[in-house]
C-alpha positions as CSV (number, residue, x, y, z in Angstrom):
1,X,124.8,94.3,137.5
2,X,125.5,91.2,135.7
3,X,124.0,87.9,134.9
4,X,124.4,84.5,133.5
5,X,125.5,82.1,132.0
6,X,123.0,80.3,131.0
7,X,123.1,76.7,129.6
8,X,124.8,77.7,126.1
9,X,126.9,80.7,128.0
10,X,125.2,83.5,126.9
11,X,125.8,86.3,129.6
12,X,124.6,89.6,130.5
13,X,126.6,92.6,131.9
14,X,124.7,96.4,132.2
15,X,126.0,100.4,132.0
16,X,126.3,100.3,136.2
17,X,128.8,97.4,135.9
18,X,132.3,98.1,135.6
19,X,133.9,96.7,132.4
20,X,130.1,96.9,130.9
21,X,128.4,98.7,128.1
22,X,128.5,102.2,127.8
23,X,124.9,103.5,127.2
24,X,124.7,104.9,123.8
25,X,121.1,105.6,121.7
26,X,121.3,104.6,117.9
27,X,119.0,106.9,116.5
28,X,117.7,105.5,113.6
29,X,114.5,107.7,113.1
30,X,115.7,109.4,110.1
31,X,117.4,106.3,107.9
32,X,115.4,103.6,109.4
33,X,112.4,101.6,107.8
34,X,109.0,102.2,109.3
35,X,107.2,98.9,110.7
36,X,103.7,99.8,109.6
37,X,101.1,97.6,111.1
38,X,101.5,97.0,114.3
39,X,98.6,97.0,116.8
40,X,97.8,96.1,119.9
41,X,99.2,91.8,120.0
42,X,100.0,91.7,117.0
43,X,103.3,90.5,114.7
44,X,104.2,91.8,111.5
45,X,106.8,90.1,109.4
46,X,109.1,89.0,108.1
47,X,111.8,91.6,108.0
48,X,115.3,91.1,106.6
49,X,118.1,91.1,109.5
50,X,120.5,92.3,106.3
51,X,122.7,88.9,106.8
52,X,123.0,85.9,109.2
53,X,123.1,86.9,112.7
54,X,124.0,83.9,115.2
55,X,121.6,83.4,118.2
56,X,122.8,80.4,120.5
57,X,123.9,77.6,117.9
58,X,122.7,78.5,114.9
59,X,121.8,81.6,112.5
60,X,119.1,83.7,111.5
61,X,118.7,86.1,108.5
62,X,115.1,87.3,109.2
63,X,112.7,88.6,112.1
64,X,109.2,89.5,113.0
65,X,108.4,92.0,115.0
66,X,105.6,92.1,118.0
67,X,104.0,95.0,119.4
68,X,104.7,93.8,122.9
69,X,108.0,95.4,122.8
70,X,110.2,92.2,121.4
71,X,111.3,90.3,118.2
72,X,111.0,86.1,117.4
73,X,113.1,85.0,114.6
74,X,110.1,82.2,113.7
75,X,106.6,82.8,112.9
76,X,105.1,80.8,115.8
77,X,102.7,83.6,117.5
78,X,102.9,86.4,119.5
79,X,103.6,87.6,122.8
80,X,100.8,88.8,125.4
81,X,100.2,89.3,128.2
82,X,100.6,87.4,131.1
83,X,104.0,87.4,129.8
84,X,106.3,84.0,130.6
85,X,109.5,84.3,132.3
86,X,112.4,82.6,130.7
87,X,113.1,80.5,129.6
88,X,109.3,78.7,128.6
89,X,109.4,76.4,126.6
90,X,105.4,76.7,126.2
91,X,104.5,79.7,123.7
92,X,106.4,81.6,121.8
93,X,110.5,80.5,121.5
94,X,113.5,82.2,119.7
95,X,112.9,85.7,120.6
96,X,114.6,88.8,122.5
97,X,112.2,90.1,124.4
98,X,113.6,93.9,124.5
99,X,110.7,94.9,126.8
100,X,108.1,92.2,126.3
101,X,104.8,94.2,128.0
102,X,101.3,95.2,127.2
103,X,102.1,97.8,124.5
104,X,99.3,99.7,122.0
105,X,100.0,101.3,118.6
106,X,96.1,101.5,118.3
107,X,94.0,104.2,118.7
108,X,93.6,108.2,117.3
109,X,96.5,110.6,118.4
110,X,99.0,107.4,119.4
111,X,102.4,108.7,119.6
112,X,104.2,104.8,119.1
113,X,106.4,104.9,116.4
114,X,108.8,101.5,115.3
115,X,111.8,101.1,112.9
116,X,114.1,99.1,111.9
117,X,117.4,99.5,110.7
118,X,120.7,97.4,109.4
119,X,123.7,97.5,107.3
120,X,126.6,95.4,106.7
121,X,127.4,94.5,110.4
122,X,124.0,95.7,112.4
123,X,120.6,95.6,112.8
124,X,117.9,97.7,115.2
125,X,114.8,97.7,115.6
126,X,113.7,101.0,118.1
127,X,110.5,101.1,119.6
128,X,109.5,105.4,119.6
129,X,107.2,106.9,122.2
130,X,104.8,103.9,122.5
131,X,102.2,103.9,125.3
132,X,100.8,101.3,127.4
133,X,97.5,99.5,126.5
134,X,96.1,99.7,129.9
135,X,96.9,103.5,130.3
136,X,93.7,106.0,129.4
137,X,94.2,108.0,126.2
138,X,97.8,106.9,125.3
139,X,99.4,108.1,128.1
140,X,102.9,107.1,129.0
141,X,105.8,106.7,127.2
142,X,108.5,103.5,126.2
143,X,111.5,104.8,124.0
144,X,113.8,101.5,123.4
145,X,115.7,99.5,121.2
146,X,117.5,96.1,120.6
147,X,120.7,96.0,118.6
148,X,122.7,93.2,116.7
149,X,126.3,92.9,116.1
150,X,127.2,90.5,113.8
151,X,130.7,91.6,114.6
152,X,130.8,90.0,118.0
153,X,127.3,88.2,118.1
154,X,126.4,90.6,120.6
155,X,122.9,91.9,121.8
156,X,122.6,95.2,122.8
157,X,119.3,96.6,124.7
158,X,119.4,100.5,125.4
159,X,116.8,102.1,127.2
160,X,116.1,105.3,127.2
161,X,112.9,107.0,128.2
162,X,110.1,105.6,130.4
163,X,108.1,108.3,131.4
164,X,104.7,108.6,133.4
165,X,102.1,106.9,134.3
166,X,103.2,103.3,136.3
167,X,102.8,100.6,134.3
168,X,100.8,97.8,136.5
169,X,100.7,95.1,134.3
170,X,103.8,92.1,133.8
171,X,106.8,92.0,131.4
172,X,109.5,90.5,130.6
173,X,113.1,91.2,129.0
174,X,115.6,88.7,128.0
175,X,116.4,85.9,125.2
176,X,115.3,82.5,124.3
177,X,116.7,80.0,122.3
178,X,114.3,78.0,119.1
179,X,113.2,75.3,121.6
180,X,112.7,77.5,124.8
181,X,114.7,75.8,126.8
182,X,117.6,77.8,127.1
183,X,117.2,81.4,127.8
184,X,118.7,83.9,130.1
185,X,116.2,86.8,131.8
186,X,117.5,90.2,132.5
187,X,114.4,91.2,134.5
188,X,110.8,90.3,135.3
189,X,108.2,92.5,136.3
190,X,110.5,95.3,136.0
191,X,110.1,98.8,134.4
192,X,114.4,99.5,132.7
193,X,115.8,102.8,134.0
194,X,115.8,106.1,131.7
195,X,119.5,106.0,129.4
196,X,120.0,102.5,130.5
197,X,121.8,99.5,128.6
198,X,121.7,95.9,128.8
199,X,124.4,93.8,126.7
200,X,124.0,90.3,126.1
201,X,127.7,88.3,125.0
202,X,127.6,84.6,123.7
């Protein structure tokens, strides 16, 4: 599938679309920076994006990072649930909302793990084995990760394991621009495939 353009001409092209990404996991478990602090709604922030990184018009150097499962590249809140579809200019603006849903790094025995990662041309920040919130002892399972280029200005979403039990609350995955009212949304409502990627070209 692809999708797009929105108003600035961002598009959006997946792994099942011919001439699209090839899905590839960027394991950064072992040279990436833990993001310690993360809850259950919460940001923590900022991080360093290693250099300027355009989004729409302009350029960022910095993120903060929301347990919900995205990034905002401005301090202005958080993410939760019911999560807006996009774009919204209401709320939270100038974010990638890798998988923007009701996520928990709280409670004893939690699996969820987050890094980030970057160097000259790249940055990711992976989301490990993090559970829903509304699931009973931690069950479930999100593995995924947002990636960008500075090479290309490209944003790269990869999938790749969402395992057991249904999730039954809303989410959201896409990007929105610093005033919200430009944005283009991959999905709503919508739970990504297992080794799935979603590429996002300005």
């Amino acid at each position: 599938l692809q999708g797009g353009p929105d108003a600035y001409g961002y598009i959006w092209k997946d792994s099942n679309e011919p001439g699209g990404p090839t899905y590839s996991w960027f394991d950064i478990s072992v040279i990436g920076n833990p993001v310690t602090g993360l809850g259950d709604d919460n940001i923590i922030g900022p991080k360093p994006l290693g250099g300027f990184f355009q989004f729409y018009w302009y350029q960022v150097d910095k993120c903060w990072i929301g347990s919900n499962g995205y990034l905002t590249f401005m301090n202005n809140g958080q993410l939760a649930s019911p999560f807006p579809t996009i774009p919204n200019s209401a709320g939270v603006n100038n974010y990638i909302a890798g998988f923007a849903a009701d996520l928990n790094f709280l409670g004893t025995g939690n699996p969820a793990q987050c890094f980030y990662y970057f160097n000259a041309d790249t940055f990711c920040l992976s989301y490990i084995n993090v559970p829903y919130w509304n699931t009973p002892n931690n069950t479930g399972s999100t593995s995924f990760q947002i990636i960008l280029s500075r090479a290309d200005s490209s944003i790269t979403l990869n999938y790749k394991t969402f395992v057991g039990p249904s999730y039954n609350g809303n989410s959201s995955i896409g990007i929105e621009n610093v005033t919200g009212q430009i944005g283009l949304m991959h999905s709503y409502n919508q739970v990504p495939a297992n080794n799935y990627t979603v590429k996002y070209y300005a």
